[in-house]
Backbone as a ProteinNet text record, in pm:
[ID]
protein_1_A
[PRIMARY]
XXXXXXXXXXXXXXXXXXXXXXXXXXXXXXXXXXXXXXXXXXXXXXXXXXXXXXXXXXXXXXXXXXXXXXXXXXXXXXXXXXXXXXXXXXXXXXXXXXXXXXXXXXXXXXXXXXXXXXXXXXXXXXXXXXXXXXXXXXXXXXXXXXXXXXXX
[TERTIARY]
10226.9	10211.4	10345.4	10389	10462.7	10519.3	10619.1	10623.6	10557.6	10545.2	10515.1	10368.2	10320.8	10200.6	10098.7	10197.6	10171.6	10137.7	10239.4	10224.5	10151.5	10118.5	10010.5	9859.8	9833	9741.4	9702.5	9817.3	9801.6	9756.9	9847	9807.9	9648	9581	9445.6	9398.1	9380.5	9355	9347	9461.6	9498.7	9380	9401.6	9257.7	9148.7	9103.1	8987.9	8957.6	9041.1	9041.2	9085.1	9096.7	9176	9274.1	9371.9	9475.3	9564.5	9592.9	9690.1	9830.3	9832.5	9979.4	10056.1	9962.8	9967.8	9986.8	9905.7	9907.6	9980.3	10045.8	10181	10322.2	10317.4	10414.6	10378.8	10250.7	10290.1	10303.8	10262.1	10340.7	10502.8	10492.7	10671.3	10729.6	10662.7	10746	10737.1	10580.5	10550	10592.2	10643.1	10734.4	10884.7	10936.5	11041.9	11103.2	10984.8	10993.4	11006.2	10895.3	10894.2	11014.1	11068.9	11226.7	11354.5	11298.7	11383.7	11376.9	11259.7	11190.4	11257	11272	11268.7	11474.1	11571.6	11680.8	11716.5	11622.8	11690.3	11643.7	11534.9	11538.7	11625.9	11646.9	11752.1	11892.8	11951.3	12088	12177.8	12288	12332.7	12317.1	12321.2	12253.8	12082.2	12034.3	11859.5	11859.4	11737.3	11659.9	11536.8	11465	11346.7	11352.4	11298.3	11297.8	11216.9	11314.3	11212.3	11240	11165.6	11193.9	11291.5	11356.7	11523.1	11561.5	11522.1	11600.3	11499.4	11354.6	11259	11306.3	11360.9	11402.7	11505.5	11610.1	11737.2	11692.8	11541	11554.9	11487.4	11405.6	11280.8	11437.4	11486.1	11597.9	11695.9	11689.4	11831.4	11709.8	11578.9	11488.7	11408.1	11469.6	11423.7	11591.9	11668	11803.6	11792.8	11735	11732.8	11681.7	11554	11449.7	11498.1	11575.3	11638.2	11739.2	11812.8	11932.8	11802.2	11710.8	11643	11562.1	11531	11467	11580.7	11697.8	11814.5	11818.8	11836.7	11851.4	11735.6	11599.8	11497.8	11522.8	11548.4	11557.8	11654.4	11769.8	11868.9	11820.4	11709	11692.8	11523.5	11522.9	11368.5	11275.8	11287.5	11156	11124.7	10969.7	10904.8	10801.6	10738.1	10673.5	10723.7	10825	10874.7	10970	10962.1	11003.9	10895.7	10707.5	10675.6	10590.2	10647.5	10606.1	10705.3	10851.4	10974.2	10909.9	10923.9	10848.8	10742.8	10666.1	10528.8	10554.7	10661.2	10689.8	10811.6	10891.5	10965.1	10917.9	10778.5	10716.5	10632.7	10619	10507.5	10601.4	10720.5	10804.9	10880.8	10931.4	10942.4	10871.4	10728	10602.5	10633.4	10729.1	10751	10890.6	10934.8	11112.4	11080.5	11180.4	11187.7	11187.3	11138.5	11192.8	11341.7	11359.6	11540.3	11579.7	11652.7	11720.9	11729.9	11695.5	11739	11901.8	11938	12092.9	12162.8	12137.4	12145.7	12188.2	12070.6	12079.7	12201.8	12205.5	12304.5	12442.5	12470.6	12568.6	12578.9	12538.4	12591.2	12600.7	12533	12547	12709.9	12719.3	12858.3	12990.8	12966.4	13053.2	13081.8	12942.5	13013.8	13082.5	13029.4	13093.9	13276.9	13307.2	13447.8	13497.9	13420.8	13526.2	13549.4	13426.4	13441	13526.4	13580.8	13668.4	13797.1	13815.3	13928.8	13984	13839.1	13902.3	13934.4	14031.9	14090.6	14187.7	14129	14160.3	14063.1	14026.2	13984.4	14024.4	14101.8	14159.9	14111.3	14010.8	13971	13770.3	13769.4	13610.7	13564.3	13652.2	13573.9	13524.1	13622	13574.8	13466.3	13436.7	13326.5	13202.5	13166.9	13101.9	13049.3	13114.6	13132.8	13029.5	13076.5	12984.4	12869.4	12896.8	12691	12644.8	12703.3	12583.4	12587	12580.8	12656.8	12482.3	12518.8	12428.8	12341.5	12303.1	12196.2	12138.2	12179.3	12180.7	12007.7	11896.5	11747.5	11742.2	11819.6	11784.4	11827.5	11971.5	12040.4	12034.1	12049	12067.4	12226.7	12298.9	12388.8	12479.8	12382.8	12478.5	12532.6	12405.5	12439.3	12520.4	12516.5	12643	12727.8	12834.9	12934	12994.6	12887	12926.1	12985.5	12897	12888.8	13076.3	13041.3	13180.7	13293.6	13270.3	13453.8	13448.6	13304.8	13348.1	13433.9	13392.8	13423.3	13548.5	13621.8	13687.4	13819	13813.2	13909.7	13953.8
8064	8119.6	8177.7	8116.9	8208.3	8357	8423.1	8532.1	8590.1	8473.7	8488.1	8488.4	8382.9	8383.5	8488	8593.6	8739.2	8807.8	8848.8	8899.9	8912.9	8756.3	8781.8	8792	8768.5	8799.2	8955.4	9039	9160.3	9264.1	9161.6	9219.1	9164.9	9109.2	9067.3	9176.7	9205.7	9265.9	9424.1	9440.7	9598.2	9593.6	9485.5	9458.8	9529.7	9476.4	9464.5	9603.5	9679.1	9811.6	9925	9861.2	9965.1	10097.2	10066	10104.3	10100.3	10230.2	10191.3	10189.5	10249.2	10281.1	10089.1	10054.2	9934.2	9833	9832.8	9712.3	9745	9877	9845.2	9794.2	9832.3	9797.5	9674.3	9597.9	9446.6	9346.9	9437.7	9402.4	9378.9	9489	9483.6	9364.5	9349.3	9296.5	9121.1	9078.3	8957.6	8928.8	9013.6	9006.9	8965.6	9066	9007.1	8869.4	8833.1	8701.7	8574.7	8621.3	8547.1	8522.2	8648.3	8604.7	8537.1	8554.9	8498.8	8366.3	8314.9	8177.2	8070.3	8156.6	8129.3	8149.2	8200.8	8164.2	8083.7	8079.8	7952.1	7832.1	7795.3	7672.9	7653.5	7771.5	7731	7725.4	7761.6	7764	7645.1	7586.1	7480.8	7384.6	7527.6	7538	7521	7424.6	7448	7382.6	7537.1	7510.9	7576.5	7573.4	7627.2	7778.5	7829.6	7998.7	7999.7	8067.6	8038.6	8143.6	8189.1	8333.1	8402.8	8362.4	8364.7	8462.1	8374.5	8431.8	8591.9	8562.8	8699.1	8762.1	8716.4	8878.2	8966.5	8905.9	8958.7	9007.8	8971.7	9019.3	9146	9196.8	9295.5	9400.2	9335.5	9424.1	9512.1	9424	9462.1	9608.8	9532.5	9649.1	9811.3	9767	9868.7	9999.6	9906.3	9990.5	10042.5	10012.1	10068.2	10208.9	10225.9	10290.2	10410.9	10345.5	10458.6	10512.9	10472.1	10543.9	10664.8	10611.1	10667	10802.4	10780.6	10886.9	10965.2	10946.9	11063.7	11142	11092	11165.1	11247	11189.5	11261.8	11404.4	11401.1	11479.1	11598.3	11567.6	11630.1	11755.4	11655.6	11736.6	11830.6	11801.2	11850.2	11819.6	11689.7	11568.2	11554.2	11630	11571.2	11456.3	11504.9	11401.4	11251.8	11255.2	11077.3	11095.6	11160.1	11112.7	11068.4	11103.9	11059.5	10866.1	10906	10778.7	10688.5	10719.7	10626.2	10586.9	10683.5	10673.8	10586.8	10602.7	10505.6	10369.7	10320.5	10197	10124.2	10256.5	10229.4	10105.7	10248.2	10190.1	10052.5	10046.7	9924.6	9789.3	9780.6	9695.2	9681.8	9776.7	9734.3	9680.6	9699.6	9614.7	9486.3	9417.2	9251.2	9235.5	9311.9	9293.4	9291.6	9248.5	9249.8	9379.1	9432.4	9598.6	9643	9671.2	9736.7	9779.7	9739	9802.6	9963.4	10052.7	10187.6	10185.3	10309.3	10346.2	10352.7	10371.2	10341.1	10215.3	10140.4	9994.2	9931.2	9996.5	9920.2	9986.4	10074.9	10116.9	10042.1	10010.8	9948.8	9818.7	9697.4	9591	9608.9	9682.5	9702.1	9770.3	9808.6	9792.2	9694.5	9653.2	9455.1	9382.5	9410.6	9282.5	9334	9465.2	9520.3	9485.7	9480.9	9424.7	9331.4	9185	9087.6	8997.9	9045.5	9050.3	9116.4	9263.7	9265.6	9376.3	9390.7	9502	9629.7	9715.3	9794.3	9887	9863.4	9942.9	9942.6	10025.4	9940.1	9838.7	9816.6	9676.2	9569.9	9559.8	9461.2	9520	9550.6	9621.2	9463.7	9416.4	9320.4	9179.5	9134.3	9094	9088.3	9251.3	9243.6	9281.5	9296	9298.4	9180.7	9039.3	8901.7	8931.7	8900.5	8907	8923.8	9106.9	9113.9	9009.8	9010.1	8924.5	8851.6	8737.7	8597.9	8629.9	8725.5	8655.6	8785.7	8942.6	9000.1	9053.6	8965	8972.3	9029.1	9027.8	9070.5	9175.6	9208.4	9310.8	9465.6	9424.6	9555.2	9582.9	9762.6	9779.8	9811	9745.5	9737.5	9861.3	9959.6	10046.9	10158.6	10168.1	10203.6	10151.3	10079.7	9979.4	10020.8	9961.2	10069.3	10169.7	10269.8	10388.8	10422.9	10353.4	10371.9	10266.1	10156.5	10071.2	10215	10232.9	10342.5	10393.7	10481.4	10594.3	10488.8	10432.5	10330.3	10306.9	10262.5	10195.6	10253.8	10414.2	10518.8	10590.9
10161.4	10027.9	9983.2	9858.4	9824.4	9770.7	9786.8	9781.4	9612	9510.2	9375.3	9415.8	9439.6	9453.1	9566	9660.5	9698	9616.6	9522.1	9435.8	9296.3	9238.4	9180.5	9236.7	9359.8	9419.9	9478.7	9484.5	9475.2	9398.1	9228.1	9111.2	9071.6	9072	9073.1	9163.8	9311.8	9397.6	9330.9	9305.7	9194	9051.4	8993.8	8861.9	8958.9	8998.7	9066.5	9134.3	9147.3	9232.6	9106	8992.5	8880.6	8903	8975.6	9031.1	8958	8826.5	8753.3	8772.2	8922.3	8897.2	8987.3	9044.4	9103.8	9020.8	8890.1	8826.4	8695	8670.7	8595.9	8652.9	8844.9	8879.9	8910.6	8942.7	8952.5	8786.5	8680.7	8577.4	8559.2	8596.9	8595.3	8638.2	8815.5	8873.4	8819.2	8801.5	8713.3	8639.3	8482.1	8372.1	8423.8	8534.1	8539.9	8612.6	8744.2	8767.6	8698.7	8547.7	8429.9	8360.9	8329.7	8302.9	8375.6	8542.8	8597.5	8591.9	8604.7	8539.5	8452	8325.2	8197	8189	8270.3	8283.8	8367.3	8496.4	8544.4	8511.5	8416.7	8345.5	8198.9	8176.5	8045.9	8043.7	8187.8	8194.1	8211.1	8233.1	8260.9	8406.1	8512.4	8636.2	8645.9	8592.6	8608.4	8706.2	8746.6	8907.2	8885.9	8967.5	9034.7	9101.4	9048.7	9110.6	9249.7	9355.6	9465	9504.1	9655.3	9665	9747.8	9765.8	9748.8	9607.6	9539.5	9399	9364.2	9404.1	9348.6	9477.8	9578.2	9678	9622.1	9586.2	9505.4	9412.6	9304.8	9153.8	9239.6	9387.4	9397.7	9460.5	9546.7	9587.6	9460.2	9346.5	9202.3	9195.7	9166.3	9151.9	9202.8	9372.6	9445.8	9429.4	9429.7	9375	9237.1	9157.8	9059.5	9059.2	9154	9179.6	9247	9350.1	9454.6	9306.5	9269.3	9167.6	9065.4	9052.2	8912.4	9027.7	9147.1	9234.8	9255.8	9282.4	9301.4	9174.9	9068.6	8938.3	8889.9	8916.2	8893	8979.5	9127.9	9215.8	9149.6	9138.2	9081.4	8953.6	8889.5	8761.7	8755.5	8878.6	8861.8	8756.2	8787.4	8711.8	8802.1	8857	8970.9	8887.8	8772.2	8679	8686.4	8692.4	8680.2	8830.8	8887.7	9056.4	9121.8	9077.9	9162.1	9106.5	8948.7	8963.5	8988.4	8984.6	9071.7	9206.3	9285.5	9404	9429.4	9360.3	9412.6	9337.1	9243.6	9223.1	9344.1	9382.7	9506.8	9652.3	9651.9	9809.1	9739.7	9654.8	9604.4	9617.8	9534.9	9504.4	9683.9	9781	9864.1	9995.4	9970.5	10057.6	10074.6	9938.2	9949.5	10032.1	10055.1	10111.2	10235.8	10314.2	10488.4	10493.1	10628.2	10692	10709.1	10580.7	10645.5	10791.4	10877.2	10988.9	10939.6	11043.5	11068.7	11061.5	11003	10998.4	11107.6	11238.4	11355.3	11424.8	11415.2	11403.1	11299.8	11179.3	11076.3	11178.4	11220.1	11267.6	11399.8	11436.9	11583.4	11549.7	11473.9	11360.8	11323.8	11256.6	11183.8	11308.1	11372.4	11506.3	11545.5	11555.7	11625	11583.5	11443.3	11338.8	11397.3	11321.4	11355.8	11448.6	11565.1	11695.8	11686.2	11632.2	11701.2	11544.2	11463.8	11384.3	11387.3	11457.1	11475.5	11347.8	11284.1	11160.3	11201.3	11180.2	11202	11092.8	10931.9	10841.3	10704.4	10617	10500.9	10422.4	10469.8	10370.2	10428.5	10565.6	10625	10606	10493.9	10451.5	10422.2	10292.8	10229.8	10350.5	10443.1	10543.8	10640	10647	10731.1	10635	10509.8	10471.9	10454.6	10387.4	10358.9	10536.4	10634.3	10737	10715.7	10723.1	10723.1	10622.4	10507.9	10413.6	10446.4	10526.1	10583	10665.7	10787.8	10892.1	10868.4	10782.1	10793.9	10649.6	10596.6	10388.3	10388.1	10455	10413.1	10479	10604.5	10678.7	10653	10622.2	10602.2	10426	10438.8	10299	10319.3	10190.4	10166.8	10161.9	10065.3	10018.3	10165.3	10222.6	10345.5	10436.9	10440.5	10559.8	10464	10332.8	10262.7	10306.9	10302.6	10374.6	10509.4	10579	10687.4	10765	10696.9	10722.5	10686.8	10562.6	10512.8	10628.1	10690.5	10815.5	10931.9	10958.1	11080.6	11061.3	10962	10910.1	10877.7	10888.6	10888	10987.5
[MASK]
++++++++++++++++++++++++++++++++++++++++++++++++++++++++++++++++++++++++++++++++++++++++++++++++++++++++++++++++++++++++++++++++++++++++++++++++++++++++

């Protein structure tokens, strides 16, 4: 089954249970598959949306989420932190299990040795890596971080 067809089967599942906060976020996420749809058949590049492409559009989206939960935090909007939040954990149910920061750190050691990086100017290198061989597993922005420490 595909990862689309998860998902509208969830959102039915959510109908059926009248779960509103469920079936605005599998709105969301349906609308925007739809658009992803509807550009990759109109572009010069036409293809087929597969889920490949809806992991990247749920990931653009779970980042969005995390950015909009820091700011809520910041400002004491618990009102719209907790509905960030519960579109957070909903939208990331479809993604692989991120590696622990731990795990991303000893990941990103290896890569460094077995490359040979030994300044930031050798960041973009081992990043090109992780995405190469752990692009579903790791979150990005964290490895980032975590590379500058290493990396200095």
């Amino acid at each position: 089954m595909s990862l689309k067809d998860t998902i509208e089967t969830e959102y039915k599942n959510a109908l059926k249970s009248k779960d509103k906060t469920k079936i605005s976020t599998y709105r969301l996420i349906l609308s925007s598959i739809k658009d992803l749809d509807i550009s990759n058949r109109s572009g010069p590049n036409k293809k087929e949306t597969d889920d490949d492409d809806i992991k990247k559009l749920l990931k653009k989206m779970v980042k969005q989420r995390a950015e909009s939960i820091e700011i809520y935090k910041k400002n004491n909007r618990n009102d719209l932190l907790e509905i960030e939040q519960n579109e957070y954990e909903i939208i990331t149910n479809f993604l692989p299990k991120q590696l622990s920061e731990e795990d991303t750190k000893k990941i990103c050691e290896e890569i460094i040795a077995k490359l040979g990086a030994n300044s930031i100017k050798d960041m973009g290198k081992v990043m090109g890596a992780l995405k190469q061989q752990y692009s579903d597993d790791i979150d990005f922005a964290k490895a980032g971080a975590l590379l500058k420490q290493l990396l200095n």
